[in-house]
ZAGU-543887 format. One record per residue (C-alpha): residue in one letter; chain; x negated, y negated, z; residue number from 0. Coordinates in steps of 0.001 Angstrom, whole numbers. Layout:
// residues N
rest = A&kette = A&c1 = X&c2 = Y&c3 = Z&nr = NUM
...
***
This chain:
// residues 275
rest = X&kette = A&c1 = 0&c2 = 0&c3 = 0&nr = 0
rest = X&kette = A&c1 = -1851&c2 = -3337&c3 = -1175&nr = 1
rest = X&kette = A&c1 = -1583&c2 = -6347&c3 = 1676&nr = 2
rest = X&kette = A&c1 = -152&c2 = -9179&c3 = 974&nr = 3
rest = X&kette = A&c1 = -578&c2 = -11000&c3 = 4725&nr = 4
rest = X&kette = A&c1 = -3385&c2 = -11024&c3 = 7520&nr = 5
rest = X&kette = A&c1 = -3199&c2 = -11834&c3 = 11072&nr = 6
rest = X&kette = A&c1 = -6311&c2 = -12393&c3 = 12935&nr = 7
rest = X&kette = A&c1 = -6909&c2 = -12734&c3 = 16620&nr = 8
rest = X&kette = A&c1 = -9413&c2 = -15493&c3 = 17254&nr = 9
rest = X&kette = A&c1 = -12151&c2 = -14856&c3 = 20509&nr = 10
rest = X&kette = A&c1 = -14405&c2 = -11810&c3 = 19857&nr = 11
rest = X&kette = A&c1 = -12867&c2 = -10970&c3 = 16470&nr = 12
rest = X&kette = A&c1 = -12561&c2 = -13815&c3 = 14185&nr = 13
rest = X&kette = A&c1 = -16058&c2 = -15613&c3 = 15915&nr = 14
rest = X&kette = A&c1 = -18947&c2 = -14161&c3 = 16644&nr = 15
rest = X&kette = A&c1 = -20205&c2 = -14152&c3 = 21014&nr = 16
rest = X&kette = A&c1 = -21734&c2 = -17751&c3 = 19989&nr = 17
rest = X&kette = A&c1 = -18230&c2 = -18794&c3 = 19718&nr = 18
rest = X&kette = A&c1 = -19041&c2 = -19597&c3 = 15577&nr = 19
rest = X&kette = A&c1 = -17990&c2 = -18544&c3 = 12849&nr = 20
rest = X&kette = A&c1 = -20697&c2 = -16993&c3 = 10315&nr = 21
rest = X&kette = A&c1 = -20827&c2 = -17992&c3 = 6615&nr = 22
rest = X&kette = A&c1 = -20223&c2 = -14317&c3 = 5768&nr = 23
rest = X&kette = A&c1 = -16244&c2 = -14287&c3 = 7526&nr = 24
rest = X&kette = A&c1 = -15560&c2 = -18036&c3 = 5751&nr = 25
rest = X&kette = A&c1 = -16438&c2 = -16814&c3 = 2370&nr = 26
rest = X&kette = A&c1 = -13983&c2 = -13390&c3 = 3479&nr = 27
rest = X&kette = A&c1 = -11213&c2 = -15400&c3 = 4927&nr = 28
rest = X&kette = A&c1 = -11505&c2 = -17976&c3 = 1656&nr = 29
rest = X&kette = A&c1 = -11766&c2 = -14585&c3 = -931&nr = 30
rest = X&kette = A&c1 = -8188&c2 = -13850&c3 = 705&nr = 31
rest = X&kette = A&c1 = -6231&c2 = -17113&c3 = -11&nr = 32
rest = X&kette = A&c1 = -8226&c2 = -17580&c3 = -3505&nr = 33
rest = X&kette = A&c1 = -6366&c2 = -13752&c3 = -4159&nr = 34
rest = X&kette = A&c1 = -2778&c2 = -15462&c3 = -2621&nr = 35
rest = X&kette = A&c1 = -3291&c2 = -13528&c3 = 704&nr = 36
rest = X&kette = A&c1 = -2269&c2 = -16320&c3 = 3826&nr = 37
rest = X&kette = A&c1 = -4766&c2 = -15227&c3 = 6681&nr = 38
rest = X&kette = A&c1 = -3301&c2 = -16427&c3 = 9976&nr = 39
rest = X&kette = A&c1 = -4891&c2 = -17004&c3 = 13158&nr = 40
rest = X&kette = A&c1 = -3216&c2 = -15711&c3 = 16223&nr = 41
rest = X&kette = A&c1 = -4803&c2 = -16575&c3 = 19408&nr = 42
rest = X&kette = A&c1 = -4152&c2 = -17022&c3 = 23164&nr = 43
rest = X&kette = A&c1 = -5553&c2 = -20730&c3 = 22562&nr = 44
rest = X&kette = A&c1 = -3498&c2 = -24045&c3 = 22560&nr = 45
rest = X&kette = A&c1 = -3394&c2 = -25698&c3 = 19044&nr = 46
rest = X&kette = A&c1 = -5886&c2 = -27742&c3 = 19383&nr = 47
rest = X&kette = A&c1 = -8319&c2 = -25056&c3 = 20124&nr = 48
rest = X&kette = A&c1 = -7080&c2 = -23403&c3 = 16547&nr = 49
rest = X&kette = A&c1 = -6709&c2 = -26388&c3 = 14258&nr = 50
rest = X&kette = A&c1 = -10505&c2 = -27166&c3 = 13879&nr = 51
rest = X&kette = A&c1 = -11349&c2 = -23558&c3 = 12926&nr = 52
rest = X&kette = A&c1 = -8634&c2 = -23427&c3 = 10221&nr = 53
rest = X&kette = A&c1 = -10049&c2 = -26748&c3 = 8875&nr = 54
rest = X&kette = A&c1 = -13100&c2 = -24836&c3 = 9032&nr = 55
rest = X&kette = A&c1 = -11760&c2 = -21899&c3 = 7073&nr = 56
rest = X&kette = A&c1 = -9787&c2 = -24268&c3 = 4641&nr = 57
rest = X&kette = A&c1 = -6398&c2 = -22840&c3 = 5885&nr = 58
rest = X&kette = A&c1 = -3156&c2 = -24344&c3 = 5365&nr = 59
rest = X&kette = A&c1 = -738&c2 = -21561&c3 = 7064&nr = 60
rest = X&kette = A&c1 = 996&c2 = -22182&c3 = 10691&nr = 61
rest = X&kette = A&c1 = -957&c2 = -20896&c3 = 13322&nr = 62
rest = X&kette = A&c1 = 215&c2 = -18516&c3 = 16303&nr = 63
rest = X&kette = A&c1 = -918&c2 = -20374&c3 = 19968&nr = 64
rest = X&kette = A&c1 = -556&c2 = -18793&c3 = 23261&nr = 65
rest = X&kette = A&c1 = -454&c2 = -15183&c3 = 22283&nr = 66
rest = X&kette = A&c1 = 2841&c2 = -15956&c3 = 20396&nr = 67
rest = X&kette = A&c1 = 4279&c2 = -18525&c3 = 22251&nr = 68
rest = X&kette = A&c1 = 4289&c2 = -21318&c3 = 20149&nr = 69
rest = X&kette = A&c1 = 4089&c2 = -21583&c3 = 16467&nr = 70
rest = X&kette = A&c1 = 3062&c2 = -24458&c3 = 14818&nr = 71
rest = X&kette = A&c1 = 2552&c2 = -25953&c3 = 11122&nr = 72
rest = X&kette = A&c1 = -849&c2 = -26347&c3 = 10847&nr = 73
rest = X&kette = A&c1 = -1011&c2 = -29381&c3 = 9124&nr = 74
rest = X&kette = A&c1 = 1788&c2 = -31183&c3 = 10908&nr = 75
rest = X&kette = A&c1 = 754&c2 = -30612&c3 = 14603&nr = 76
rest = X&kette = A&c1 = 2704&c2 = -33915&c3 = 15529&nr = 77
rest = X&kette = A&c1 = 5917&c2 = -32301&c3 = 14059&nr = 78
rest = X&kette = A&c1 = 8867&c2 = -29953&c3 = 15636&nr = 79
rest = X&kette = A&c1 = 7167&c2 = -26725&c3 = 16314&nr = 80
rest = X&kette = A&c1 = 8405&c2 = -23798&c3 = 14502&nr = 81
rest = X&kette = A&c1 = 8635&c2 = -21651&c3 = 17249&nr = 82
rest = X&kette = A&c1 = 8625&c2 = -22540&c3 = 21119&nr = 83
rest = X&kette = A&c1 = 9333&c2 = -19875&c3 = 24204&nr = 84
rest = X&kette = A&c1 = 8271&c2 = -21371&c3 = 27541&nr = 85
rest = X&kette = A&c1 = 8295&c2 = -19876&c3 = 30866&nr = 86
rest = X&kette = A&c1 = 11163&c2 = -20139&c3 = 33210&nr = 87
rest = X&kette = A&c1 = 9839&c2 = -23033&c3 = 35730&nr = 88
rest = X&kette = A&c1 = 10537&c2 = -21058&c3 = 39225&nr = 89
rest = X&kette = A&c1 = 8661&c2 = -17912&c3 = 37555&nr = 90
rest = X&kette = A&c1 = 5332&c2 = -20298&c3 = 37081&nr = 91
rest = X&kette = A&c1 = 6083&c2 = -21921&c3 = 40175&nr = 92
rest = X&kette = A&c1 = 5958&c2 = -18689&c3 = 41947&nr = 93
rest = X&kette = A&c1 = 2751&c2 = -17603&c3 = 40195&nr = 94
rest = X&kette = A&c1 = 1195&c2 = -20746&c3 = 41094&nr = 95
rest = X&kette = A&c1 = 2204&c2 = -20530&c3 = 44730&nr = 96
rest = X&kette = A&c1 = 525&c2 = -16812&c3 = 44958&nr = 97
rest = X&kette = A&c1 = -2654&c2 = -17450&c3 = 43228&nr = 98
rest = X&kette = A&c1 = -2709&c2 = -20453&c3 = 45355&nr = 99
rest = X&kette = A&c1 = -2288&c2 = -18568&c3 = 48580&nr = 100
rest = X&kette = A&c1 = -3414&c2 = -15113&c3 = 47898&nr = 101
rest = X&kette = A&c1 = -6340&c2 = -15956&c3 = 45580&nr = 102
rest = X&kette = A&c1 = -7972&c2 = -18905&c3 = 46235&nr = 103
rest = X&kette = A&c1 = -11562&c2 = -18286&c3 = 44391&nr = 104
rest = X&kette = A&c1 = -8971&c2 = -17585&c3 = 40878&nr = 105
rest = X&kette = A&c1 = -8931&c2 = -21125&c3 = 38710&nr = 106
rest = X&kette = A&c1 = -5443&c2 = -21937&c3 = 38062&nr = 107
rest = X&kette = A&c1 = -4547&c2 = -23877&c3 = 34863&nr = 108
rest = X&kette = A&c1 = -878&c2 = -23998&c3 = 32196&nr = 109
rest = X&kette = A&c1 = -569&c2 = -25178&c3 = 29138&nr = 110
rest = X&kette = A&c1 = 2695&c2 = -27207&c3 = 27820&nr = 111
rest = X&kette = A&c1 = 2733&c2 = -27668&c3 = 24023&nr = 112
rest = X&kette = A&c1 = -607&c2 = -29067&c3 = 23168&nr = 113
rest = X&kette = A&c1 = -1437&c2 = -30315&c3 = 26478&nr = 114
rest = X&kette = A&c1 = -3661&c2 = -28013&c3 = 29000&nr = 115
rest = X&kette = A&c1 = -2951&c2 = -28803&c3 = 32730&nr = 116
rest = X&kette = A&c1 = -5473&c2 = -28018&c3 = 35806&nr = 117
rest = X&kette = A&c1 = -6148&c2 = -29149&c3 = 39280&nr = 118
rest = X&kette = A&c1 = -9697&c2 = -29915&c3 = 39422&nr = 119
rest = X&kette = A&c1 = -11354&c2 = -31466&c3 = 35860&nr = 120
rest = X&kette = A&c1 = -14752&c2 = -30199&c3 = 37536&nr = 121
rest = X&kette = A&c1 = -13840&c2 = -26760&c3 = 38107&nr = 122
rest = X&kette = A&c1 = -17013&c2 = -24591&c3 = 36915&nr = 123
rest = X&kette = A&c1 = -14457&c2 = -22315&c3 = 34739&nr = 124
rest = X&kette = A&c1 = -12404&c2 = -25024&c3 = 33245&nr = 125
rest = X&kette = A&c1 = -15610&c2 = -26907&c3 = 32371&nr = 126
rest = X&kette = A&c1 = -16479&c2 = -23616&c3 = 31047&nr = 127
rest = X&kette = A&c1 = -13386&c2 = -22962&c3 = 29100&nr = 128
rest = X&kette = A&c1 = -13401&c2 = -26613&c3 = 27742&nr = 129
rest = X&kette = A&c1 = -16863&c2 = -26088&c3 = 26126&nr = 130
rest = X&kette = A&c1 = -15557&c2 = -22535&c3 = 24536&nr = 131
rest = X&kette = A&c1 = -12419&c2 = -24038&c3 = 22995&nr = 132
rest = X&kette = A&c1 = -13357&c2 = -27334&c3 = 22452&nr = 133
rest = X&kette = A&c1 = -10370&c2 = -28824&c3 = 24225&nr = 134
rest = X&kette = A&c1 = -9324&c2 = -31212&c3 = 27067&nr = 135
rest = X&kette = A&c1 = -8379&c2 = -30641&c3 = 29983&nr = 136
rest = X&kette = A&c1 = -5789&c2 = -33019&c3 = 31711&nr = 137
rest = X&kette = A&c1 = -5234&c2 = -33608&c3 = 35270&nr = 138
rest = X&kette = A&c1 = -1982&c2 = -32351&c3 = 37309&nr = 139
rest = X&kette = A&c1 = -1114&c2 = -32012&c3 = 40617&nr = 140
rest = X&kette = A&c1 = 277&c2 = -28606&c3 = 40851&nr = 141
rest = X&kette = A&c1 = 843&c2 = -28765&c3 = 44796&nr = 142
rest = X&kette = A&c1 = 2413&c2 = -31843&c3 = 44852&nr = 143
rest = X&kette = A&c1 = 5099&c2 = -30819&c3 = 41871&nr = 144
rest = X&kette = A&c1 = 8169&c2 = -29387&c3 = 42638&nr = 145
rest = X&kette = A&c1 = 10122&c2 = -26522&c3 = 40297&nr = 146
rest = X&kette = A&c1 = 12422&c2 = -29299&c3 = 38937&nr = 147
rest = X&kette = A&c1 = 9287&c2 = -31603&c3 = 38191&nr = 148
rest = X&kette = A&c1 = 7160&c2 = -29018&c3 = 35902&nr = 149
rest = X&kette = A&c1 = 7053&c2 = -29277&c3 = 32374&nr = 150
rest = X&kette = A&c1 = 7769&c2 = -26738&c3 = 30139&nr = 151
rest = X&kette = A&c1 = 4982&c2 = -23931&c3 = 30450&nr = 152
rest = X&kette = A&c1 = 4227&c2 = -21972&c3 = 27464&nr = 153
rest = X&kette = A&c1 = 931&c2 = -19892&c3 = 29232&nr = 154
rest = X&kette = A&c1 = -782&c2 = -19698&c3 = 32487&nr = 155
rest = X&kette = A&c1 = -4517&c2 = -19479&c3 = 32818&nr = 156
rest = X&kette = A&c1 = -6054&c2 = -17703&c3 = 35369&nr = 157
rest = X&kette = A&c1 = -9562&c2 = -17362&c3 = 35699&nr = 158
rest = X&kette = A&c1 = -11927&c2 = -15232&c3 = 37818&nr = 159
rest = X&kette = A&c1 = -14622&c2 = -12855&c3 = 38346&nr = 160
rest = X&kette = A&c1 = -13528&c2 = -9600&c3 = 36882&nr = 161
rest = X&kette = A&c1 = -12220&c2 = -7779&c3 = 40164&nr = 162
rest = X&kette = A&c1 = -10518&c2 = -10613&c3 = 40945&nr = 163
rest = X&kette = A&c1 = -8502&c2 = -10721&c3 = 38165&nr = 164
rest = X&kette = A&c1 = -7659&c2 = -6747&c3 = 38053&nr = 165
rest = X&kette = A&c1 = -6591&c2 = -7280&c3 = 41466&nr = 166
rest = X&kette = A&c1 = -4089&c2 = -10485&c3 = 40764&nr = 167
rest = X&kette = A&c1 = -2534&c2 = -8336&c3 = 37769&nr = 168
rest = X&kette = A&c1 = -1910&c2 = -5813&c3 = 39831&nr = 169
rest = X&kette = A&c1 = 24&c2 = -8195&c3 = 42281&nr = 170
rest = X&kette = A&c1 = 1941&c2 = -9789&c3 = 39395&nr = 171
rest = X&kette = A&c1 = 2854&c2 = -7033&c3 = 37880&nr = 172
rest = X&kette = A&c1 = 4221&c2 = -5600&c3 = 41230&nr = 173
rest = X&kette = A&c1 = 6169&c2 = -8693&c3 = 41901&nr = 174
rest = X&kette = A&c1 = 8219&c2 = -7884&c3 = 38974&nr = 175
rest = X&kette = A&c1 = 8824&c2 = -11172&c3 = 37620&nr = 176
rest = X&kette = A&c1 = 10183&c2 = -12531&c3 = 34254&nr = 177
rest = X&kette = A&c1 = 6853&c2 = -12540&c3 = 32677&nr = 178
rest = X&kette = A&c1 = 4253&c2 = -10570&c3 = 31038&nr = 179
rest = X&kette = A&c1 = 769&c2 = -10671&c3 = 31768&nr = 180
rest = X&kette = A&c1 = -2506&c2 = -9654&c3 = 30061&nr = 181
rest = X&kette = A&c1 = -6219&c2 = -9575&c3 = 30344&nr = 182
rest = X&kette = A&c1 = -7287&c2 = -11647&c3 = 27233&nr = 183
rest = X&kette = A&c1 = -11195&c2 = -11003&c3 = 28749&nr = 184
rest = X&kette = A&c1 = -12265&c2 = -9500&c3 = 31978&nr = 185
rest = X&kette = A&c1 = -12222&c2 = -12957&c3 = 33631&nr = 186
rest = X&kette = A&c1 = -9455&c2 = -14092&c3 = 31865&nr = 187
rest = X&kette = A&c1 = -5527&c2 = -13132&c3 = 32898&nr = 188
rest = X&kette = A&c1 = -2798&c2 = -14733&c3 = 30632&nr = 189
rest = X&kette = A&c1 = 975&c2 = -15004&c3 = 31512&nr = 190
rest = X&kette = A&c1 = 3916&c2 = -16057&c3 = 29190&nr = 191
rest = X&kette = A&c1 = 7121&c2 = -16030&c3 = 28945&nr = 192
rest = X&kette = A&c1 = 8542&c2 = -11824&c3 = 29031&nr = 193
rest = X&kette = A&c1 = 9996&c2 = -12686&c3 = 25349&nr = 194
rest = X&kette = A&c1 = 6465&c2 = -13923&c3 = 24045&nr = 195
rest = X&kette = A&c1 = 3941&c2 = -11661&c3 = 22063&nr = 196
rest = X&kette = A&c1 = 1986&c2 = -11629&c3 = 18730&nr = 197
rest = X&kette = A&c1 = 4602&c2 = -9232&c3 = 17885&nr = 198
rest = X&kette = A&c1 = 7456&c2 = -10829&c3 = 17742&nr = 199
rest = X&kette = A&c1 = 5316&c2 = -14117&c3 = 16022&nr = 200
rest = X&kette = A&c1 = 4078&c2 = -11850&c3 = 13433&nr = 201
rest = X&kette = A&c1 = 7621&c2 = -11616&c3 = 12469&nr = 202
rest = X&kette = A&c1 = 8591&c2 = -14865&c3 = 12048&nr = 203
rest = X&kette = A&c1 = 5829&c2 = -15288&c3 = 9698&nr = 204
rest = X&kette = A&c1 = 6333&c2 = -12160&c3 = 7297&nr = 205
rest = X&kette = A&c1 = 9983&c2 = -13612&c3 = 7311&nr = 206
rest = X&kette = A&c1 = 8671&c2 = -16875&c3 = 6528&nr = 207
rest = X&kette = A&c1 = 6446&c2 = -15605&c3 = 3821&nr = 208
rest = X&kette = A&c1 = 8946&c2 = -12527&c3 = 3028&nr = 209
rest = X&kette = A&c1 = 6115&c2 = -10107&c3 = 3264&nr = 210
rest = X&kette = A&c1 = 7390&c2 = -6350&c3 = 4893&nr = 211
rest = X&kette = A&c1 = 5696&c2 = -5097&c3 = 7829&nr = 212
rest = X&kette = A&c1 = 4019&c2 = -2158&c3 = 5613&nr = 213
rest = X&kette = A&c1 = 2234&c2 = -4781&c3 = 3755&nr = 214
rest = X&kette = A&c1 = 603&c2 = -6854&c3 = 6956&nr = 215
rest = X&kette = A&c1 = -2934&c2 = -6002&c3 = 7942&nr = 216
rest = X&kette = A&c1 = -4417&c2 = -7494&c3 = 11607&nr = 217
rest = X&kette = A&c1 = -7738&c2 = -7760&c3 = 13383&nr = 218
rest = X&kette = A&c1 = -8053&c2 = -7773&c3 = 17213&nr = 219
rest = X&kette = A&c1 = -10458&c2 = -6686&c3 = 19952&nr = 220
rest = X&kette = A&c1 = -8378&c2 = -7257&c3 = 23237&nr = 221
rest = X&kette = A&c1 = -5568&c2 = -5863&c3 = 25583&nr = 222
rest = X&kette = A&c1 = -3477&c2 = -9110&c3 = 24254&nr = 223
rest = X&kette = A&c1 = -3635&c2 = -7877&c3 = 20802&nr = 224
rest = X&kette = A&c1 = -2499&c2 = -4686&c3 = 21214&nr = 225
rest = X&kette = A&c1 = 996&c2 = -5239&c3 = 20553&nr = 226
rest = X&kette = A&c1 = -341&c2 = -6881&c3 = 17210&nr = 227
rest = X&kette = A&c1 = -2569&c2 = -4021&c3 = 16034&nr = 228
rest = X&kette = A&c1 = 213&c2 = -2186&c3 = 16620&nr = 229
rest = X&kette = A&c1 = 2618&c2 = -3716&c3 = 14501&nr = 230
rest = X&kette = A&c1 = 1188&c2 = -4377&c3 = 11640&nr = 231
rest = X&kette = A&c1 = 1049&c2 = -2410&c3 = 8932&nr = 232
rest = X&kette = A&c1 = -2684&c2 = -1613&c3 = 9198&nr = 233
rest = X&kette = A&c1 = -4584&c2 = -2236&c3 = 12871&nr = 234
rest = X&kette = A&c1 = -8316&c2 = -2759&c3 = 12603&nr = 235
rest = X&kette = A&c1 = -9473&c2 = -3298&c3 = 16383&nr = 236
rest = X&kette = A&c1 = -13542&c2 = -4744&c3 = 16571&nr = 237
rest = X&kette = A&c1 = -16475&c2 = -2573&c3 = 17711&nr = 238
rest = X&kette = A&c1 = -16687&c2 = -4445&c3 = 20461&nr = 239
rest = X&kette = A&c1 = -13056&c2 = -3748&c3 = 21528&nr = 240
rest = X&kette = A&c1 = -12196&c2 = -1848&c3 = 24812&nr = 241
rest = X&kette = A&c1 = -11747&c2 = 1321&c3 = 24317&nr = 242
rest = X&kette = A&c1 = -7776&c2 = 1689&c3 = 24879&nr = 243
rest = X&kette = A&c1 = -7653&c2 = -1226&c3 = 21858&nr = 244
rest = X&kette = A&c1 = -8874&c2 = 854&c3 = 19609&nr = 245
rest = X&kette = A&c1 = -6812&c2 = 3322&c3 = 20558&nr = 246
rest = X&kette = A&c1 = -3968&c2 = 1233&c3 = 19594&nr = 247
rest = X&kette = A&c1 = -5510&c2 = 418&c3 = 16106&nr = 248
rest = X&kette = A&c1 = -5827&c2 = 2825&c3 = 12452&nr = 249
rest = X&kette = A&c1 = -9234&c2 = 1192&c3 = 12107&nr = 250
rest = X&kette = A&c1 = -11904&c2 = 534&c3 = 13534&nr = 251
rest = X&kette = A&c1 = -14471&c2 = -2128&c3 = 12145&nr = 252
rest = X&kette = A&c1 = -17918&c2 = -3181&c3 = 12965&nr = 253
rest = X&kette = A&c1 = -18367&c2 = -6108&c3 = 15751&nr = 254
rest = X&kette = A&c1 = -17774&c2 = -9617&c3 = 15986&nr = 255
rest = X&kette = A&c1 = -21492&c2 = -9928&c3 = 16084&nr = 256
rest = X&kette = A&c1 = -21566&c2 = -8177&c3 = 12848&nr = 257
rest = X&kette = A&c1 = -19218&c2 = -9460&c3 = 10412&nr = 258
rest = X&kette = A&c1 = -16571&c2 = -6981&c3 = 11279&nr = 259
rest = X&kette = A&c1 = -13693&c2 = -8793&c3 = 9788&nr = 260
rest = X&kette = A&c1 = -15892&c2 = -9348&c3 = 6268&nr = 261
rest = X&kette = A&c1 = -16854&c2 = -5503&c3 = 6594&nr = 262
rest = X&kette = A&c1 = -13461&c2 = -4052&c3 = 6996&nr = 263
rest = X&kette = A&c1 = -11861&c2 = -6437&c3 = 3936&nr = 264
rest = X&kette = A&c1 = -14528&c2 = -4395&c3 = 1614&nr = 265
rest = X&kette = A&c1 = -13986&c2 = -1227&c3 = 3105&nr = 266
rest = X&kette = A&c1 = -9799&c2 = -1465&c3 = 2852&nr = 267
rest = X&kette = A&c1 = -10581&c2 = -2757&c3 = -801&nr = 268
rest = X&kette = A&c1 = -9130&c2 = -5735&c3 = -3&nr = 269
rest = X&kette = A&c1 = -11988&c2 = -7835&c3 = -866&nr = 270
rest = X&kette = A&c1 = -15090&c2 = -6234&c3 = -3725&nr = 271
rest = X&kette = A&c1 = -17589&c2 = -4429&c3 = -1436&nr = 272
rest = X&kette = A&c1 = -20850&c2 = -7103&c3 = -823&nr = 273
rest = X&kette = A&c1 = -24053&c2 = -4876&c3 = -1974&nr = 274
***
């Protein structure tokens, strides 16, 4: 079955561990759309985070933010997104009240539309995340705000050492509440909305475009793409991809540190093999 659509997951698949993106995947993402093949990027980022990597690439399709969250027109940021599901407000109140309590050492941070929210600008892991991303960071007084007060949430970011985090999912996830959470890194646990995945975004675009499932092909390398690699019509999870990813995927690739994306395109015949 030829493809006809490509989803791509951003962090450890789409860039390499230098957070770049290598001359070899731009000339693979750009041999797609010269053959009429929209490559999308699907990522747990905010759309600012996206926007100057599909400038980068030379793309002109809407982008998937916050694992599927919000969908956006790429080149009219400033416009009515095309897709929005936000968080009930008492469900990220309550998660901010128990990371607050119960894990103190965890970073706490949500992002509303286009605009990320934390406590503390100098935090060592939002400083952090701000130099991966290349985004800002805005100030907001989470323990001053009442339910009524917050704006609408589309993903919380909580960030940690690694045992840490496993230990916070665990508590979440036992708490039972009207969200879904995921490990989009080991220091790194996401939460949106129960409704929100890459999933259900990946749909909206294949009816946008009017491409069937058979003919979609994605790349990811994390728990939060699962639900993507499973989807699609083809799967390709990174090297460098847990091993219960790849599990979930029909193909493995090579790394992010080695062109995986360009290297599976040849292999699928997608793109002319690169001798």
């Amino acid at each position: 079955m030829a493809i006809h659509l490509i989803f791509s997951d951003i962090d450890g698949t789409l860039i390499n561990s230098h957070h770049e993106l290598t001359e070899r995947t731009i000339r693979a993402v750009q041999g797609c759309t010269s053959r009429g093949i929209p490559f999308v990027l699907v990522s747990a980022r905010m759309p600012s985070g996206i926007s100057p990597l599909q400038r980068q690439l030379g793309l002109s399709c809407p982008i998937i933010c916050y694992s599927g969250a919000l969908i956006v027109d790429a080149l009219l940021q400033s416009s009515a997104p095309l897709h929005s599901e936000t968080m009930n407000a008492q469900t990220a109140f309550t998660v901010y009240q128990h990371v607050s309590d119960q894990f103190p050492s965890v970073s706490f941070s949500a992002y509303s539309f286009n605009r990320w929210l934390v406590s503390d600008l100098d935090d060592p892991w939002v400083v952090q995340e701000q130099a991966i991303a290349g985004t800002t960071a805005y100030p907001f007084a989470f323990r001053k705000t009442q339910v009524d007060d917050l704006p609408p949430i589309h993903k919380i970011l909580c960030m940690g050492d690694p045992a840490e985090i496993d230990k916070l999912q665990l508590c979440l996830t036992d708490m039972s509440l009207d969200a879904v959470c995921y490990k989009s890194k080991p220091t790194y646990l996401e939460i949106m909305a129960n409704q929100a995945s890459k999933a259900s975004a990946m749909q909206k675009i294949m009816d946008r475009f009017q491409i069937p499932q058979e003919q979609t092909l994605a790349f990811g390398d994390n728990f939060n793409d699962v639900p993507m690699l499973r989807f699609a019509g083809v799967g390709v999870a990174m090297a460098n991809a847990p091993m219960q990813v790849k599990g979930s995927a029909d193909y493995v690739t090579l790394s992010n540190d080695q062109d995986g994306i360009a290297a599976a395109l040849e292999r699928l015949g997608i793109l002319p093999a690169v001798s």
